[in-house]
ROLUMLUM-351844 format. One record per residue (C-alpha): x, y, z; residue number from 1. Coordinates in steps of 0.25 Angstrom, whole numbers. Last residue first. Layout:
PT; X; Y; Z; NUM .
...
//
This chain:
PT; -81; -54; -41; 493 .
PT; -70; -64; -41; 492 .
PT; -70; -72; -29; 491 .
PT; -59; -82; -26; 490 .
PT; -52; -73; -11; 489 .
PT; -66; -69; -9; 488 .
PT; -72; -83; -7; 487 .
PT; -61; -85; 3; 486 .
PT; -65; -73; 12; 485 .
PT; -79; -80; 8; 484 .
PT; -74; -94; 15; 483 .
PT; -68; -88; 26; 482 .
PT; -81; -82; 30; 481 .
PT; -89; -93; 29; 480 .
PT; -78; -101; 37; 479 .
PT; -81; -93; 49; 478 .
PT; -69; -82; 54; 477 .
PT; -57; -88; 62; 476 .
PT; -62; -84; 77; 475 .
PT; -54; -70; 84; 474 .
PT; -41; -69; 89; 473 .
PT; -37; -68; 74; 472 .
PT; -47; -59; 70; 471 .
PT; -44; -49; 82; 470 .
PT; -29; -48; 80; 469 .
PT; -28; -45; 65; 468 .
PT; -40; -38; 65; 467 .
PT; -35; -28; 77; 466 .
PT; -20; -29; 68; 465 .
PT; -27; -24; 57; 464 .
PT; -34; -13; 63; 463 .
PT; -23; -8; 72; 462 .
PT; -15; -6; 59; 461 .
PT; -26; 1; 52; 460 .
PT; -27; 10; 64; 459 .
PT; -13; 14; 67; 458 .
PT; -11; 17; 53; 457 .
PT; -25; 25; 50; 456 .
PT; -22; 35; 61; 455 .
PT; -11; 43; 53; 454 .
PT; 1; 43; 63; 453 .
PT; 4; 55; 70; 452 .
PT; 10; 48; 83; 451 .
PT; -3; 46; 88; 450 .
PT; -14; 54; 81; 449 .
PT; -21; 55; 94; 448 .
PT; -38; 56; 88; 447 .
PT; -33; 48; 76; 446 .
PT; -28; 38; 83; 445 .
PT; -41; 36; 89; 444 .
PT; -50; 35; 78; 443 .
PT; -41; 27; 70; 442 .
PT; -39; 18; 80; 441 .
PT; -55; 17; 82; 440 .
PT; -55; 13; 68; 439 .
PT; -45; 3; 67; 438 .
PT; -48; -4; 79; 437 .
PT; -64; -4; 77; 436 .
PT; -62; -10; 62; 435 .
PT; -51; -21; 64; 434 .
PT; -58; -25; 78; 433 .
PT; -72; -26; 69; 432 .
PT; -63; -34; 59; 431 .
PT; -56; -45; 69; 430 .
PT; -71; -46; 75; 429 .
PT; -75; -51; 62; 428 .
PT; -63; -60; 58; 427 .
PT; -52; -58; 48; 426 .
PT; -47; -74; 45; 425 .
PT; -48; -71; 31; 424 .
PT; -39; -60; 28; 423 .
PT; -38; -52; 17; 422 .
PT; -52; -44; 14; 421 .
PT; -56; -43; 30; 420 .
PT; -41; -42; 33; 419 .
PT; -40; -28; 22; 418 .
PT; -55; -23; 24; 417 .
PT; -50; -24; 41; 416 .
PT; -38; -17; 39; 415 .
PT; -44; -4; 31; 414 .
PT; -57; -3; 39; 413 .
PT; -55; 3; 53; 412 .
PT; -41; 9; 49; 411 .
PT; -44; 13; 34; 410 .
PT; -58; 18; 39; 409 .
PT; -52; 27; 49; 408 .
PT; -40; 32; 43; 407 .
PT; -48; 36; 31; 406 .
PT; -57; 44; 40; 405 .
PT; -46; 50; 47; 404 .
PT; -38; 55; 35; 403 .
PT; -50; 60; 29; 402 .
PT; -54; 71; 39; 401 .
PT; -37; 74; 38; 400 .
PT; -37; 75; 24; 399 .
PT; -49; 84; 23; 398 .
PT; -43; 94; 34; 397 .
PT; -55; 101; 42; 396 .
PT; -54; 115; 43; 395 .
PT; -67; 118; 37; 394 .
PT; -74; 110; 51; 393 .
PT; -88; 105; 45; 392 .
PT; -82; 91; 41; 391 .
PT; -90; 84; 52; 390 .
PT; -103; 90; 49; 389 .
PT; -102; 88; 35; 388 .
PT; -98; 73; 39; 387 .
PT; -110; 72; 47; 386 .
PT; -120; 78; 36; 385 .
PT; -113; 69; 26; 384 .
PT; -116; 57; 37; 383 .
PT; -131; 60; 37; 382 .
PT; -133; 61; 21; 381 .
PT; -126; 48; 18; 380 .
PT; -132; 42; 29; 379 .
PT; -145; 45; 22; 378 .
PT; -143; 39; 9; 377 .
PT; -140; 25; 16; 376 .
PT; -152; 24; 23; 375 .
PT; -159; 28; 11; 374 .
PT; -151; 16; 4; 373 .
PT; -155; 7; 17; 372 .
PT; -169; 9; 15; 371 .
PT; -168; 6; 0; 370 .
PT; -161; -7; 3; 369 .
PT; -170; -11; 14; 368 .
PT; -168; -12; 27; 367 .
PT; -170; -24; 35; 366 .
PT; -157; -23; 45; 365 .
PT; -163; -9; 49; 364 .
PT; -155; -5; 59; 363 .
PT; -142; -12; 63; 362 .
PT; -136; -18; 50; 361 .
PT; -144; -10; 40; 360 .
PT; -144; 4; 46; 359 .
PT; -130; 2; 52; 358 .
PT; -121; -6; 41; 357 .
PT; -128; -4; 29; 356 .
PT; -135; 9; 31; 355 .
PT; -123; 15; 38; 354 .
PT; -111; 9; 30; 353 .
PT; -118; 12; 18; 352 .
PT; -121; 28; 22; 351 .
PT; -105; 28; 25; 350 .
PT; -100; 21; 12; 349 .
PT; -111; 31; 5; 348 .
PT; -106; 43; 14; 347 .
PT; -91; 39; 9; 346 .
PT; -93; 37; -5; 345 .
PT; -102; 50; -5; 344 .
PT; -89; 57; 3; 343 .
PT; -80; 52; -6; 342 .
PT; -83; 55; -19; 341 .
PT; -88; 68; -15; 340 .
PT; -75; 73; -10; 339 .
PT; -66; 68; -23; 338 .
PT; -78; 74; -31; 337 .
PT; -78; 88; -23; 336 .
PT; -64; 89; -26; 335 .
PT; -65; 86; -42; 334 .
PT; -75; 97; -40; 333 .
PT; -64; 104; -39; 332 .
PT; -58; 101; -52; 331 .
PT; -73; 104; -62; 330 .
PT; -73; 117; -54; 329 .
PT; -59; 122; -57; 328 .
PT; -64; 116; -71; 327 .
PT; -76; 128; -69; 326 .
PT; -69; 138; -63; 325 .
PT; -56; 139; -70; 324 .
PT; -44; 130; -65; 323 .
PT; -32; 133; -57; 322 .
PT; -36; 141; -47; 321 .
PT; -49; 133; -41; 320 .
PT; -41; 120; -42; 319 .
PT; -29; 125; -35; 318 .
PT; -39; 128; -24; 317 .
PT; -46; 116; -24; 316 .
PT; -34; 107; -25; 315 .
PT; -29; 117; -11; 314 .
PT; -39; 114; -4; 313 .
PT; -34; 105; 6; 312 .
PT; -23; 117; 11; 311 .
PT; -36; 124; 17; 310 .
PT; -35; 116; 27; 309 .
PT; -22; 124; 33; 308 .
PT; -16; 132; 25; 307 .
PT; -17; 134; 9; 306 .
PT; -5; 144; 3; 305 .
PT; -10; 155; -6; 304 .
PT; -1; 154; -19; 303 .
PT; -7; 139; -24; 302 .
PT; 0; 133; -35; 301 .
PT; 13; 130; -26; 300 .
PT; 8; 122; -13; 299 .
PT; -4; 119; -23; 298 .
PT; 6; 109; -31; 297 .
PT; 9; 100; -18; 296 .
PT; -6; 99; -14; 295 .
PT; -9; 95; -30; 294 .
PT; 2; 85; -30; 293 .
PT; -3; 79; -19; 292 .
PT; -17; 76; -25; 291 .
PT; -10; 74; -39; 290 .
PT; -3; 62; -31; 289 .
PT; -16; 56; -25; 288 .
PT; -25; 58; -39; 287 .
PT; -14; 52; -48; 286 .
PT; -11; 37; -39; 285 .
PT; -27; 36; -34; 284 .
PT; -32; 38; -49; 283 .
PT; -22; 27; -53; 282 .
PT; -24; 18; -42; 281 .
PT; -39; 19; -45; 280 .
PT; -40; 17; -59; 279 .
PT; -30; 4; -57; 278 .
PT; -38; -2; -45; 277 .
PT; -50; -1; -53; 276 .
PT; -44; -9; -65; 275 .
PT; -42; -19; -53; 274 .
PT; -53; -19; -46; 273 .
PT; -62; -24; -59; 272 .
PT; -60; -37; -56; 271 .
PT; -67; -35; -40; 270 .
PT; -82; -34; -48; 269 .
PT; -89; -23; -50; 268 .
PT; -83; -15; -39; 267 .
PT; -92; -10; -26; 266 .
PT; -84; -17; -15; 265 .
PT; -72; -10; -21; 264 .
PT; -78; 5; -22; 263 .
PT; -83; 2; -7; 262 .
PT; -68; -2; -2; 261 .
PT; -66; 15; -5; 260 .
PT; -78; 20; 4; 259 .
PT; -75; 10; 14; 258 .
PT; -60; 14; 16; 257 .
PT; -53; 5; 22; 256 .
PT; -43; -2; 14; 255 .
PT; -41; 12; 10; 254 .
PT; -34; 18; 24; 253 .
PT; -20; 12; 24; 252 .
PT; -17; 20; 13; 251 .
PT; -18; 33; 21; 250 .
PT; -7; 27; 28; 249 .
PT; 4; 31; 19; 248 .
PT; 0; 47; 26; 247 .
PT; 3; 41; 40; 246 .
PT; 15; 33; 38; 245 .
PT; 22; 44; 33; 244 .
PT; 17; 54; 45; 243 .
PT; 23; 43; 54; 242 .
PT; 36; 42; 46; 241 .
PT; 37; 53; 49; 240 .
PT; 37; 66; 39; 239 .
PT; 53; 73; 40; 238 .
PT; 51; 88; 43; 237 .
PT; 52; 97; 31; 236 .
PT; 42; 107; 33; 235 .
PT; 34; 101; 22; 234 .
PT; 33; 90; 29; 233 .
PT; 43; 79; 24; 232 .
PT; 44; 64; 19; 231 .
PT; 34; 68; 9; 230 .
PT; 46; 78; 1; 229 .
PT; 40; 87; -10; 228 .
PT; 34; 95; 1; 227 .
PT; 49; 98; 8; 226 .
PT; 51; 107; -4; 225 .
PT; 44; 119; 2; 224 .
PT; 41; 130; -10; 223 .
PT; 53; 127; -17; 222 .
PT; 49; 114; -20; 221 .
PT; 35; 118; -22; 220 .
PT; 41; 127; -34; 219 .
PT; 48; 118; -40; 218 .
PT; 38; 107; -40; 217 .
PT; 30; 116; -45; 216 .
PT; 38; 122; -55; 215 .
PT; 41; 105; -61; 214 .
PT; 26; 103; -60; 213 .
PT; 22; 115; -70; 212 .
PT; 23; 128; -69; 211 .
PT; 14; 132; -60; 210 .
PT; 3; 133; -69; 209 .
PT; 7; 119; -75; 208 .
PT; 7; 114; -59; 207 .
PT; -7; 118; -54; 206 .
PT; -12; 112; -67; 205 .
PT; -5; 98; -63; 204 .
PT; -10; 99; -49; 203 .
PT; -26; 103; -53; 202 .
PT; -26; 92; -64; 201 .
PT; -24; 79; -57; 200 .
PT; -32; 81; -43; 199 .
PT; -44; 86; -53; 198 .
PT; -43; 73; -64; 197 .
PT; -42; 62; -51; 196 .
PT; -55; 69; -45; 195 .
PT; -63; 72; -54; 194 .
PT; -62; 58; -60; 193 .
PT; -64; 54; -45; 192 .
PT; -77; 61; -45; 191 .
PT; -82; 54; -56; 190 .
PT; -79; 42; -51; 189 .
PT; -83; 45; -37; 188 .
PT; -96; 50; -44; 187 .
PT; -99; 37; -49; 186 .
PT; -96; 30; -38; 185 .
PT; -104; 37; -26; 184 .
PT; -117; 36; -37; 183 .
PT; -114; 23; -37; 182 .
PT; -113; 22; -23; 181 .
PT; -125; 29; -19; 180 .
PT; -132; 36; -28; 179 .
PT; -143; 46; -19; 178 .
PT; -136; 50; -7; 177 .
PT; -120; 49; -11; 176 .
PT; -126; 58; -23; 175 .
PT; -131; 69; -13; 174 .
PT; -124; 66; -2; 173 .
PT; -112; 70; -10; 172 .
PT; -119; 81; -15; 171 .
PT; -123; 87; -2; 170 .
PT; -108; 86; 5; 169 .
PT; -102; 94; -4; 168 .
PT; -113; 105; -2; 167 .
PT; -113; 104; 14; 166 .
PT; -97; 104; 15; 165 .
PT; -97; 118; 5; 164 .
PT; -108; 123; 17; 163 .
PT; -98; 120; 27; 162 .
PT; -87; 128; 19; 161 .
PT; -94; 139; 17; 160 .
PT; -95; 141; 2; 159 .
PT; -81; 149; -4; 158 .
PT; -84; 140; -18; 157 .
PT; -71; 133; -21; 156 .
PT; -65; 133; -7; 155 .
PT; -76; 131; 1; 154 .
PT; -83; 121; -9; 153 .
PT; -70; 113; -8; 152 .
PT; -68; 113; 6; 151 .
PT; -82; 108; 9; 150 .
PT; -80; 98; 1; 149 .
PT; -67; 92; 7; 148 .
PT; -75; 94; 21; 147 .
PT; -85; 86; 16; 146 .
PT; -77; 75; 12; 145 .
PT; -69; 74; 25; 144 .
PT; -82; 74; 32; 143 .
PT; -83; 61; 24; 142 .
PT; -73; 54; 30; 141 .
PT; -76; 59; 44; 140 .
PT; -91; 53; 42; 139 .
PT; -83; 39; 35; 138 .
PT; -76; 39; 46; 137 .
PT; -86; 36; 57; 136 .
PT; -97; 29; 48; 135 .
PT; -87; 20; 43; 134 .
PT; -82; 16; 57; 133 .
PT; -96; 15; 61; 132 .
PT; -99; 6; 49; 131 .
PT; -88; -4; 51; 130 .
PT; -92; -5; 66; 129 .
PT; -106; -9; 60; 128 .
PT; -101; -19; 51; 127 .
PT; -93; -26; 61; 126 .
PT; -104; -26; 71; 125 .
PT; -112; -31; 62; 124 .
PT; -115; -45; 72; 123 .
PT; -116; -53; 63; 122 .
PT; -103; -52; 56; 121 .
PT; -101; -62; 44; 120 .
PT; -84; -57; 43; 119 .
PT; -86; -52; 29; 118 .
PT; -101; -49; 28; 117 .
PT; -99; -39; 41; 116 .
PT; -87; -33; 34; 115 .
PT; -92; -34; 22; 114 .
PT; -104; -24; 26; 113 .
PT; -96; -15; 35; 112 .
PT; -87; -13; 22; 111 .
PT; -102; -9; 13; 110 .
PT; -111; -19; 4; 109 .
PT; -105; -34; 6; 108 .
PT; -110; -43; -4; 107 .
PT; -112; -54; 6; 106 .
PT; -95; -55; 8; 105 .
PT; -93; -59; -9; 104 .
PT; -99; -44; -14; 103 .
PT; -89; -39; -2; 102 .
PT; -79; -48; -3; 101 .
PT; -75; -47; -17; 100 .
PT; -77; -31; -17; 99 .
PT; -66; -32; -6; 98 .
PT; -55; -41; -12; 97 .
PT; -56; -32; -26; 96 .
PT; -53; -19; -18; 95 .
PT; -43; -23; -6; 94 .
PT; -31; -27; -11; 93 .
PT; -27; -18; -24; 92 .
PT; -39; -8; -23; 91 .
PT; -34; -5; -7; 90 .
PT; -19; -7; -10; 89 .
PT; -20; 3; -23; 88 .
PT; -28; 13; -13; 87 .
PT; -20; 12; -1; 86 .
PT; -5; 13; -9; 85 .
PT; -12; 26; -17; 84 .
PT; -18; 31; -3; 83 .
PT; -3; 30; 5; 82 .
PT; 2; 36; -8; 81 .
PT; -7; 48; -7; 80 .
PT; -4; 50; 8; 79 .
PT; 11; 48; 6; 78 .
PT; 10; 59; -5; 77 .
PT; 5; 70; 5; 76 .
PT; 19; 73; 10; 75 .
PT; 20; 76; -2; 74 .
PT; 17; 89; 0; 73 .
PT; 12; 94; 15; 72 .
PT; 4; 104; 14; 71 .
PT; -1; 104; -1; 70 .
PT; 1; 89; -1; 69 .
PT; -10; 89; 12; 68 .
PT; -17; 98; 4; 67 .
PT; -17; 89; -9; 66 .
PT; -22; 76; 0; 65 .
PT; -34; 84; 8; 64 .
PT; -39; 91; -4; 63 .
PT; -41; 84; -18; 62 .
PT; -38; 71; -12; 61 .
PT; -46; 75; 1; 60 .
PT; -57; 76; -7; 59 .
PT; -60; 61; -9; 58 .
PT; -50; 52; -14; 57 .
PT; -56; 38; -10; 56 .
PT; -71; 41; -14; 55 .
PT; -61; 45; -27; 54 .
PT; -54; 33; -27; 53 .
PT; -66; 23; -26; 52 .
PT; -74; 29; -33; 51 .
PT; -63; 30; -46; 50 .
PT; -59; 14; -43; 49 .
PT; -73; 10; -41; 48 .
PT; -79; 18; -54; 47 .
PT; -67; 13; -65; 46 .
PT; -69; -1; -60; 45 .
PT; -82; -4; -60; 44 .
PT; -93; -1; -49; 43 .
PT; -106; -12; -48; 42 .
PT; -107; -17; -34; 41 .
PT; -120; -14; -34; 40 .
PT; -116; 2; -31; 39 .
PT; -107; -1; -18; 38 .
PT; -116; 5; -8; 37 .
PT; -130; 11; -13; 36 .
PT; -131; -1; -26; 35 .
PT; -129; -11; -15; 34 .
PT; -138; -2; -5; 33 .
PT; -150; -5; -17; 32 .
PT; -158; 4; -24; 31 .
PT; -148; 15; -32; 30 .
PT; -149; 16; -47; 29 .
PT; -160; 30; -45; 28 .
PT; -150; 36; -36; 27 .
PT; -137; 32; -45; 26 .
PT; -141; 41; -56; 25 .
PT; -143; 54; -43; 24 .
PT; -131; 51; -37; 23 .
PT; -123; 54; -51; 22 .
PT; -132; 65; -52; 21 .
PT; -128; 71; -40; 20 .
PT; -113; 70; -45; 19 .
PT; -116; 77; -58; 18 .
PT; -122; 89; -51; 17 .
PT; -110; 89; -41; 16 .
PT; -102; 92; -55; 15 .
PT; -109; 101; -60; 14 .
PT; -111; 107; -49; 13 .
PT; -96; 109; -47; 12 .
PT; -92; 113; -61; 11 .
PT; -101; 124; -60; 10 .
PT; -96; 128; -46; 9 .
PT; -82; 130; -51; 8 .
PT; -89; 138; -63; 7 .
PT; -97; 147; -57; 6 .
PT; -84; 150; -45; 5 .
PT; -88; 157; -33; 4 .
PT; -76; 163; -27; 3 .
PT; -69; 155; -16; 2 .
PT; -57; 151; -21; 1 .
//
């Protein structure tokens, strides 16, 4: 695995090249921080739904998923149907509703920006709570991204693993830096071709050398049965209802995920959802199940068993042994697109959040478009050097690293997207209490794990009833802002 291969890395170059000069097209159409952040406004169907899956679906679908089916077998699918029930909620209740009201709430740019636009707050505290939330988890995301590349260079090419986190993470930077969103969701869609076509091929080609799928199944049914049960460890102890609750719960998480509700604010027009939601659902549905499928088929392809973090590399090795160099090559770099494709969504949601909601709001109110773009540009290249830093231990688990970050967003945004969307009598102060409840409870429980359960369930559920509570002891909002929650409800953009 970590013999220099000509034509792995040939397939890798060229595709990073093609990356790079996606960023580099998108470099000389960018002027404005509307065209940086959400691309004018201007995505289509086919674009938002395969950006927002693969920013979505980032390495840890092609690691941290299949080795946690590898280990644990389909234990792993309440994870994947938790994210299929989340994502089909999110497009079906949340997508068309939140690109109305942003464009129609004083075009509203980033989250932090709707937020404040939203509720009129004058005071920007909201807005700047928001962005500190985003700032906090978006830098542990995004370690999570760095660590997943850092893995695959290691593996593939034998290069020190802190120097594999430094090369994945320059040519993110590279056309996160230079294009902006456009560039962000042109490569995503490319990337998440890769993706869905890779997580497909390498489990059915594992299964016709072993025989086919009925021999594997016999053979991993021989080997430990209880995997083919996911209401058991694989030791056969009975999973709680606790540990169920746990894994469904990752579904909880996408009505908060900025990187995600972006793809929606920056659709053509909220007609087109629909045929999105379909493409989506249907590349979400194939690539969660063939993720598991891969961890459960490696337990009989592969003869050296994986331990411990290396058990999230088992796609990348199956992938190295099944194909020649150069389509090996053309697979794996499947991986470092789902890795890619998230952290530049990430760092460009992050580097918006600062220059809009920090530099702008607190700074340099009178900035010019230009000036914030560089400003932009720049937090892109500081917080990868954090979340390099960050994601220096080798021993890191991918799933766990993302598993927080998605908890934290989902609690501090999730509830508060959902009420601000659905209910008119939401106030301000009823939101910064929905915000600061779910994401310190996420950080808390997290530090005690009380009674083993997943941290976003306590905190999603605190959230909403803080927002709940707080709005209604709080004044009706103004009739301005009834009206435009009303104007909403009949738009049709």
């Amino acid at each position: 695995m970590t013999g220099y291969s000509t034509g792995v890395l040939a397939a890798f170059i060229l595709y990073l090249i093609g990356m790079m000069l996606i960023g580099v097209i998108y470099y000389r159409k960018t002027h404005s921080m509307s065209e940086y952040i959400l691309g004018g406004r201007q995505l289509g169907a086919w674009v938002t739904s395969m950006s927002a899956e693969a920013s979505d679906m980032s390495g840890w679908m092609l690691m941290g998923l299949p080795g946690f089916a590898y280990s644990s077998g389909l234990q792993a699918g309440w994870i994947a149907l938790g994210l299929i029930l989340g994502t089909w909620a999110n497009w079906v209740f949340v997508a068309k509703r939140l690109r109305k009201y942003t464009q129609i709430a004083n075009d509203s740019l980033t989250l932090p920006d709707y937020f404040q636009n939203r509720f009129r707050d004058t005071s920007q505290t909201l807005r700047i709570v928001s962005a500190i939330f985003i700032l906090i988890f978006f830098l542990i995301y995004t370690s999570s991204g760095f660590v997943a590349g850092g893995k695959l260079f290691h593996t593939v090419f034998g290069i020190p693993y802190a120097w594999a986190m430094v090369v994945g993470a320059f040519v993110i930077v590279f056309y996160t830096f230079l294009g902006g969103f456009m560039a962000v969701c042109w490569t995503d869609f490319v990337q998440g071709v890769m993706m869905f076509f890779a997580i497909l091929v390498v489990p059915i080609a594992a299964m016709m050398l072993i025989g086919g799928p009925a021999a594997t199944y016999n053979t991993l049914h021989t080997l430990n049965s209880e995997l083919f049960n996911p209401f058991t460890n694989p030791d056969g102890k009975p999973l709680s209802i606790v540990a169920i609750v746990s894994l469904l719960a990752w579904g909880l998480g996408y009505f908060g995920q900025p990187h995600i509700l972006v793809r929606f604010m920056a659709i053509r027009s909220s007609a087109e959802i629909k045929h999105a939601t379909r493409i989506a659902m249907t590349w979400v549905v194939l690539s969660l199940a063939a993720a598991v499928l891969v961890g459960m088929v490696g337990r009989v392809y592969l003869k050296q068993p994986l331990t411990g973090a290396d058990v999230e590399t088992v796609f990348l090795v199956m992938a190295n042994d099944l194909f020649s160099s150069f389509f090996a090559g053309v697979v794996l770099s499947a991986v470092l697109a789902a890795i890619m494709s998230t952290a530049s969504s990430q760092l460009l949601v992050t580097a918006s959040a600062f220059s809009q909601d920090f530099y702008k709001a607190l700074i340099r109110p009178t900035a010019s478009e230009h000036e914030l773009v560089w400003i932009s540009r720049l937090t892109v290249v500081a917080v990868t050097a954090l979340g390099v830093l960050l994601g220096l231990d080798p021993n890191n688990f991918i799933l766990d690293l993302v598993a927080y970050a998605w908890a934290g967003f989902g609690a501090a945004f999730g509830p508060m997207i959902l009420m601000s969307l659905f209910w008119k009598r939401m106030t301000r102060n009823g939101a910064l209490a929905g915000i600061i409840v779910g994401g310190l409870t996420v950080l808390i429980w997290k530090q005690f794990a009380w009674l083993g359960l997943y941290e976003i369930v306590p905190g999603f559920a605190f959230s909403l009833l803080a927002i709940y509570i707080v709005s209604l002891l709080d004044d009706p909002p103004a009739q301005e802002i009834m009206d435009e929650f009303e104007k909403v409800n009949n738009s049709d953009i």
